[in-house]
N, C-alpha and C positions, 0 to 999 in steps of 0.2 A: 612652210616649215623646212628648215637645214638639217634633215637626219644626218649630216655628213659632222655636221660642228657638234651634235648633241651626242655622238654616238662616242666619245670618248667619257660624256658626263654616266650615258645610261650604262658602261662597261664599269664604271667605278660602281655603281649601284648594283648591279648584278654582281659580280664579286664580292660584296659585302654582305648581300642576300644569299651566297651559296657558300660564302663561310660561317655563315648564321646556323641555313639548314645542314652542314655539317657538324657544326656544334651539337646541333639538335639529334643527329643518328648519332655521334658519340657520348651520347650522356648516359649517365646512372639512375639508379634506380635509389630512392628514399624511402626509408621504413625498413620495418624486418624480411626478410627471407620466409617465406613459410617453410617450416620442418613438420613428416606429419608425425603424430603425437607418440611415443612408445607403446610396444606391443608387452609390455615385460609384465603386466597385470592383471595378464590374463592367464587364468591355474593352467597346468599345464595338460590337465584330462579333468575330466567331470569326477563329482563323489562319486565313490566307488558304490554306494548305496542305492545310489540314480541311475546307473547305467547295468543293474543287478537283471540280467534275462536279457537285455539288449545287445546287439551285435555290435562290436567294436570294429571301429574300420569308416573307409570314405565312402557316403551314404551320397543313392542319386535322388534329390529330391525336389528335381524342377518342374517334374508334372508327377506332383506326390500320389494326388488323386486315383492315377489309374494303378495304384498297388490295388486300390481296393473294392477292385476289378466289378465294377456298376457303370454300364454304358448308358445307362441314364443319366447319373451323379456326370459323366463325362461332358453329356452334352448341354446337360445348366451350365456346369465349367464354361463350356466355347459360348454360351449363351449372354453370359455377364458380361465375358471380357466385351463381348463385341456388345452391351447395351445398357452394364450399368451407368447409370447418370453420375456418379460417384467418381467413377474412375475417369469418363469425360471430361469430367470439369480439370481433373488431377492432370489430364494431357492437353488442357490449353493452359492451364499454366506453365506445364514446359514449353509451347509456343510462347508466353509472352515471353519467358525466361530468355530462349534464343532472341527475340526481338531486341529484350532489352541487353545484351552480348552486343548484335548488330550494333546498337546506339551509340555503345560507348565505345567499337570497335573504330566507329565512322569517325571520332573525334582525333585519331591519329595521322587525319589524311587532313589535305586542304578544305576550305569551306568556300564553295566558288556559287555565284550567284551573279543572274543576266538581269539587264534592265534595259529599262527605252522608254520613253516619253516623246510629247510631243505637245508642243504650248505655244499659242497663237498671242500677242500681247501688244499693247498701245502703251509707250513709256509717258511719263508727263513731262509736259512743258516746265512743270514749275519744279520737278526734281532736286537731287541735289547733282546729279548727270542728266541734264534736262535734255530732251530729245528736243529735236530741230523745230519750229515750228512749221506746222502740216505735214509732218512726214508717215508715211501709211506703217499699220500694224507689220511688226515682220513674225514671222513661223519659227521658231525653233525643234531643232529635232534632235535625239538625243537616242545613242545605241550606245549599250558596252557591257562590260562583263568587270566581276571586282573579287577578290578573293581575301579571305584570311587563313594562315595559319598558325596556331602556336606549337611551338618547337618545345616537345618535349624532353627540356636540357634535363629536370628531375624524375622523370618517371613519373610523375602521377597519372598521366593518362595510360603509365603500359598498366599499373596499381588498377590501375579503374577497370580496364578489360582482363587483368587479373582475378578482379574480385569478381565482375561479372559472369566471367567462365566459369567459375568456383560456382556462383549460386545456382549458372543453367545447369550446371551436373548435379546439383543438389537438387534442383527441380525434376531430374531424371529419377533422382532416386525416392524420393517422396512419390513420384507416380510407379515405383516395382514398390513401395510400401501401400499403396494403396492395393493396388494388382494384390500383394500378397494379401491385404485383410478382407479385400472381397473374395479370392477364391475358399478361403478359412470362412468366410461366415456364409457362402452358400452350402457350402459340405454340411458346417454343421446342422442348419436348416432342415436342410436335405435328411439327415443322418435324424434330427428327430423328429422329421416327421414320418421315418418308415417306423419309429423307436412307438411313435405313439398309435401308428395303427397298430403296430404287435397288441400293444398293453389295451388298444380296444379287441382286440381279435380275443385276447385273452378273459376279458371281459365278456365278453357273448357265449362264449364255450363255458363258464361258470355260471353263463345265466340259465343256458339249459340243461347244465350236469343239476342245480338248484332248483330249475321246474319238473325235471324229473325225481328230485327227491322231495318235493313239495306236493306231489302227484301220489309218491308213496305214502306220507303221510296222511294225505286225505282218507287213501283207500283204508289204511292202516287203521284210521277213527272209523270208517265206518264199519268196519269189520269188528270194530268194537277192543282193539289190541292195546291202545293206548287213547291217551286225552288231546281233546283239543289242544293242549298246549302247545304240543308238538307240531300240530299244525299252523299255530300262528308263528311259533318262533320262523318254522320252515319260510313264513311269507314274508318276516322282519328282514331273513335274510340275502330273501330274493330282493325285497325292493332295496336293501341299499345295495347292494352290486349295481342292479339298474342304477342306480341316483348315480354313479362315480361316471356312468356313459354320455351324462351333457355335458361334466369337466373334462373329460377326455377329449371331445369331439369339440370343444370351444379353442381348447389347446391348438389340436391339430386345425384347424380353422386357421388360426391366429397366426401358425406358422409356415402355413398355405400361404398367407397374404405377404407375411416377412418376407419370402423367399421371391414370391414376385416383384416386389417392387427394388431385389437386387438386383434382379435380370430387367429392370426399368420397365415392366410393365405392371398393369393396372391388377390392385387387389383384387380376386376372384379370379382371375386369367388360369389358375397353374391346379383348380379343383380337381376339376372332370380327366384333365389329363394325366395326372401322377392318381388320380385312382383306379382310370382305366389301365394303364401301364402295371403288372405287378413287377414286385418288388418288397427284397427285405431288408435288412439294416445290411451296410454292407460289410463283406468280410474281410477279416482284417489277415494282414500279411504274414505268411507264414515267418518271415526276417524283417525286424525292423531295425537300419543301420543307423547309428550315428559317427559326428563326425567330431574332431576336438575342437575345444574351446576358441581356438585359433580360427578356425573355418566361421564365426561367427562374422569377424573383421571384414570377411569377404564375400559373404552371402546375406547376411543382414539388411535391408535398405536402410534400414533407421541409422544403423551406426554406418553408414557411407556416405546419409545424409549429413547426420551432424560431425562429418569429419569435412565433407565440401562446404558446409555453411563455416567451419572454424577457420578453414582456407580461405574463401573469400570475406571473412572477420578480418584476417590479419591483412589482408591489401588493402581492406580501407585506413588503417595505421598510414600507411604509405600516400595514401590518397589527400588524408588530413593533412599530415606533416608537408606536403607540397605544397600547401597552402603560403607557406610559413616564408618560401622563394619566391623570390621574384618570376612571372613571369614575359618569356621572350617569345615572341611572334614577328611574324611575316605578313603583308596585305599589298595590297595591289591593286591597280584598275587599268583596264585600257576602254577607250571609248571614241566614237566618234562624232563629233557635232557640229550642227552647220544649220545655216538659216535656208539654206532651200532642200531638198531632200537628194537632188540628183549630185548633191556636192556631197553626201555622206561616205562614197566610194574614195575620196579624194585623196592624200598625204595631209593637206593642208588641213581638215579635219582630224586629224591625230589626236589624242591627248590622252597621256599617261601617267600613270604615278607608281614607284615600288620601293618597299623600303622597309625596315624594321621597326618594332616597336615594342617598349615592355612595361608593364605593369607593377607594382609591388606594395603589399598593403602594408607600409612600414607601424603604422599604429592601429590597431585594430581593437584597444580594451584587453583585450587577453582571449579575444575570440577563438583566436584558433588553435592558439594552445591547449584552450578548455576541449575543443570539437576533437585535438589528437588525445586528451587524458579519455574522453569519451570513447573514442574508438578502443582505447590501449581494454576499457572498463569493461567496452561487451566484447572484445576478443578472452579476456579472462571467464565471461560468463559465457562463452561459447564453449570453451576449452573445456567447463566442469560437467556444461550438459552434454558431451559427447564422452565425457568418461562416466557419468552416469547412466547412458544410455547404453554403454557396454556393460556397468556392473547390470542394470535389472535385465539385460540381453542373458545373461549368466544366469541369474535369479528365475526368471521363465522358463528358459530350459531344463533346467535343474529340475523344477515344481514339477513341467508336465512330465519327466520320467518318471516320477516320483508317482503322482494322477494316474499315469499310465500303469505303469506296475500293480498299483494298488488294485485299483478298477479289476484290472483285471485275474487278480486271486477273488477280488470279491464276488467277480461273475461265473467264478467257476465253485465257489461256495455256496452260492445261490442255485447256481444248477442241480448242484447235488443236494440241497433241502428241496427244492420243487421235486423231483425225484422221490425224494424220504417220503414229503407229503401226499404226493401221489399215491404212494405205496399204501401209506397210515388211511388216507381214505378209502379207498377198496377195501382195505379190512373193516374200517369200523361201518360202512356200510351193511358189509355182510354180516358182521355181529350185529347190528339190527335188525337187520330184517330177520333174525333167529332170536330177536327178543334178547343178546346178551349184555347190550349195552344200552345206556339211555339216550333221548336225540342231543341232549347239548355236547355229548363228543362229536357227534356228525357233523352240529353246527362248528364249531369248533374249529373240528378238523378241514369243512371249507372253509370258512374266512381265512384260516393259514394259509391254503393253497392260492384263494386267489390273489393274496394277498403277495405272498412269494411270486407267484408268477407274472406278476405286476412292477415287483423289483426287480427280477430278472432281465423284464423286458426293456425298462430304464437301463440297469446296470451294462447291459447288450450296448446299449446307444451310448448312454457312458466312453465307456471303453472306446470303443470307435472315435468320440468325440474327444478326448485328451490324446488320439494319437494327433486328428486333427492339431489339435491345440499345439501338440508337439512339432510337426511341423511347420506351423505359422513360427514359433517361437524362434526355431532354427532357420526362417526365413524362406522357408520355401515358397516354390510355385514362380518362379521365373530362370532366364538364363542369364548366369555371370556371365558371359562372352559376349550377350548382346550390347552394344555402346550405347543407343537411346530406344526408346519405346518403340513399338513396332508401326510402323508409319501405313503399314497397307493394314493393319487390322481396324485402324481408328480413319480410313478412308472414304469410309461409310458416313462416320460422325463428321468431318470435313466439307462433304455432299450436301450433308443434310443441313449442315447450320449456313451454309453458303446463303441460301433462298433468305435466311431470317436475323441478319448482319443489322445490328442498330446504325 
């Protein structure tokens, strides 16, 4: 081979190949620009009615939990994050998210691929290039390497790791939406399951304030003061307080097992320990802040999600429409081939090829116009679920002040009738037993009491649990500064799925 004579033909071809790939670094981009959507629809502060008893001001609410200072409730917190199954799964989808980033990131580079063979063969006699006759099998051997790349003169590949980026961030943020609904539904868990041991505690305290007044009655017949009536009534009322303590204790059961299987593990796991553990509902904060409507845009996952899914909606616009160009590329090969192997090192073995080449679907039905009206169709339905998602983002916060406030005049209404009734039973006790009253005030006046003290102990958990509510709603429970999911917390779950990989 004369590299000397061919080396003016492969300079003409390189030249033409590196005016190609600067075409290709100088090109544009097709489709729209992504803009992100206005802030101008969001009220400028909460109803005035919503925020009535709430502290006005910027609220720290990334580990909302420990206002409500239960070092228990804290360590379920650290519990889930590190073992809900839920939130696991929510963080290999941000892995595959990055993956699929890589994939379409790789399409901006060359695509280079080696080869080699090697093929022993007897040509025929009778051919249409007839080998000699008796001439022996010869060996071919065959080494090289061969590349393509397309030269993105339209942008659709920058479009495509545009859009891709957009989704990996959105996958980020669906996994702090998840984060935030598991740490909001183990609190609440949590919160009533201390709610329904109260309202059993309360329950047992009226069973034996009831068998000592069913103890009175007896004495009371036998002494001859009053009728059996008195005594049955006394036992009607014992047994249903008893009957309310299997609904009670199925409840709390039921939400023994909920709360396990947030923290990924097995139904019955979390009995024995949260009842040896004491503990009450826990106490709510003496301030609770909030922050304005605006702060929503930037703490929310949901509405950060559906602002990066709207993002990468609109670069597939751009992705489509590049359809629409022709495309330009580059490919290449060098290789070397020879019938003995010790001749593969050689010059004379050479052989090369470089050179451009392009593509263009001049008729295609209307495919791909139809594929950019489709794209143009769900970036618009992108655009209304992400302004949707901000007005019910508004609408939820709104509610749980609302829940909040309420809840809590009613818990201190409640206190004060449990209270009254307290009071009103002591007395008509004692005007019984002096004979001034008759038992159906006694009875009466307990079924009100336990009855209040039953709502109380709900309206307790209540309260607690629409602050919760309020805080999921504001998005709490992670930090805006962090860029992706915490890589050393879910390092554990990385470990562990390594050994069990399909």
């Amino acid at each position: 081979m004369n590299l000397i004579s061919s080396a003016p033909r492969m300079g003409t071809t390189v030249s033409l190949t590196l005016a190609m790939a600067l075409m290709g670094s100088c090109s544009w981009k097709v489709g729209p620009d992504y803009v992100p959507p206005e802030e101008a629809d969001l009220p400028d502060a909460w109803h005035e009615a919503a925020v009535d008893g709430l502290a006005k001001g910027e609220s720290s609410i990334q580990t909302w939990w420990q206002v409500l200072g239960d070092p228990v409730l804290n360590d379920l917190i650290r519990r889930a994050g590190a073992g809900n199954l839920t939130l696991q799964e929510s963080f290999y989808r941000v892995v595959e998210a990055r993956a699929l980033r890589g994939i379409a990131t790789g399409e901006k580079v060359p695509s280079v691929d080696a080869f080699g063979s090697y093929n022993r063969a007897e040509f025929s006699e009778a051919g249409v290039s007839p080998a000699a006759p008796g001439s022996d099998p010869v060996n071919i051997w065959n080494l090289g390497a061969g590349f393509t790349w397309e030269l993105d003169v339209w942008g659709r590949v920058r479009r495509s790791v545009e859009s891709a980026t957009a989704g990996f961030e959105a996958s980020v943020e669906d996994y702090r939406d998840v984060l935030v609904g598991v740490f909001a539904e183990v609190a609440l868990s949590y919160v009533e399951i201390r709610a329904l041991q109260d309202r059993i505690d309360y329950a047992h305290g009226n069973i034996k304030t009831q068998e000592q007044t069913m103890q009175l009655t007896q004495d009371r017949f036998s002494a001859g003061l009053v009728s059996l009536l008195d005594v049955a009534q006394s036992e009607s009322i014992l047994a249903a307080t008893r009957s309310e303590i299997p609904v009670l204790e199925t409840a709390l059961e039921l939400a023994y097992n909920r709360l396990a299987v947030m923290l990924g593990q097995h139904s019955g796991s979390l009995q024995r320990e949260l009842q040896n553990v004491p503990g009450r509902i826990p106490r709510l904060p003496d301030l609770v802040a909030v922050g304005l409507p605006a702060d929503l845009l930037r703490q929310r996952p949901d509405i950060r999600a559906a602002e990066r899914e709207l993002a990468s909606q609109t670069a597939l616009i751009g992705v489509a429409r590049g359809e629409l160009y022709p495309t330009f590329g580059l490919s290449g090969n060098l290789q070397l081939e020879a019938l003995d192997f010790s001749d593969l090192g050689n010059s004379s073995s050479l052989t090369w090829g470089l050179g451009p080449f392009f593509r263009w679907d001049i008729f295609a039905g209307g495919r791909i116009r139809n594929r950019v009206r489709v794209e143009e169709a769900r970036t618009a339905q992108a655009l209304l679920r992400y302004e949707e998602t901000v007005l019910r983002a508004v609408q939820e916060v709104e509610n749980s002040m609302v829940a909040y406030q309420n809840e809590r005049e009613r818990r201190r209404q409640l206190g004060d009738s449990v209270d009254a009734t307290q009071r009103s039973l002591d007395l008509v006790l004692t005007q019984y037993k002096a004979g001034l009253t008759n038992f159906q005030n006694v009875l009466d006046t307990q079924r009100s009491l336990f009855d209040r003290q039953d709502l109380l102990a709900e309206s307790h958990g209540l309260v607690v649990q629409n602050l919760i509510f309020l805080y999921l709603a504001v998005g709490g429970g992670w930090d805006p500064d962090s860029m992706e999911p915490d890589l050393a917390l879910n390092a554990d779950i990385q470990t562990h799925r390594e050994g069990v990989q399909p």
